[in-house]
C-alpha positions, 0 to 999 in steps of 0.5 A: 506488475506483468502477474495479476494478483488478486488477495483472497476474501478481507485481505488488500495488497498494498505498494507502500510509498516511500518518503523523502531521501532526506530531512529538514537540515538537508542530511541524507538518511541511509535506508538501513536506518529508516523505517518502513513507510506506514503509507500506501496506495491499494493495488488489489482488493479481495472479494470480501469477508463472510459474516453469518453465511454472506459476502461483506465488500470491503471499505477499501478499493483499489487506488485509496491512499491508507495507513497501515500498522507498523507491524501489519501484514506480510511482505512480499515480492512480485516480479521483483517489486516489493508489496504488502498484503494485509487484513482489512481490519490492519488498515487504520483509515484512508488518506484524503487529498495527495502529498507530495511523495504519493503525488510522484509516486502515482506519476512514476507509476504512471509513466511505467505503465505506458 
């Protein structure tokens, strides 16, 4: 991502992670009859949300691994990437560990970035 974006306030900008290509049996999924993945890595957090004339930090920073609503936030695109911008409050909660798709996802990512 060569722009440098940074959300307002409680709102956190999301890279979803895309699941596996196919199933248990081995059939192929077209993308028109997937579903949006509800998973993804925080790429950028907001300065907080203000509470009785103060600045509450977020739970979340960048690199957390979370859930999200399937009908969360707005969709957006930056240099040609897709993200998702939502609310604090849309997250549902934070990931532990790694899975096998954030784990290729992050070494992609890596990759890119050198």
């Amino acid at each position: 991502m060569s722009q440098k974006f940074t959300p307002l306030h409680d709102r956190v900008l999301i890279r979803r992670i895309e699941e596996a290509e196919t199933v248990r049996g081995g059939i192929i999924i077209p993308d028109s009859a997937k579903e949006k993945p509800q998973e993804g890595i925080i790429i950028a957090v907001g300065t907080g949300r203000y509470e009785k004339g103060q600045t509450v930090p977020l739970a979340v920073k960048e690199g957390d691994r979370v859930l999200f609503g399937k009908y969360a936030g707005s969709e957006i695109k930056i240099d040609g990437e897709e993200f998702l911008i939502v609310k604090e409050e849309e997250i549902l909660g934070i990931l532990a560990g790694s899975s096998k798709s954030a784990e290729k996802h992050e070494k992609v990512g890596a990759a890119a970035r050198r």
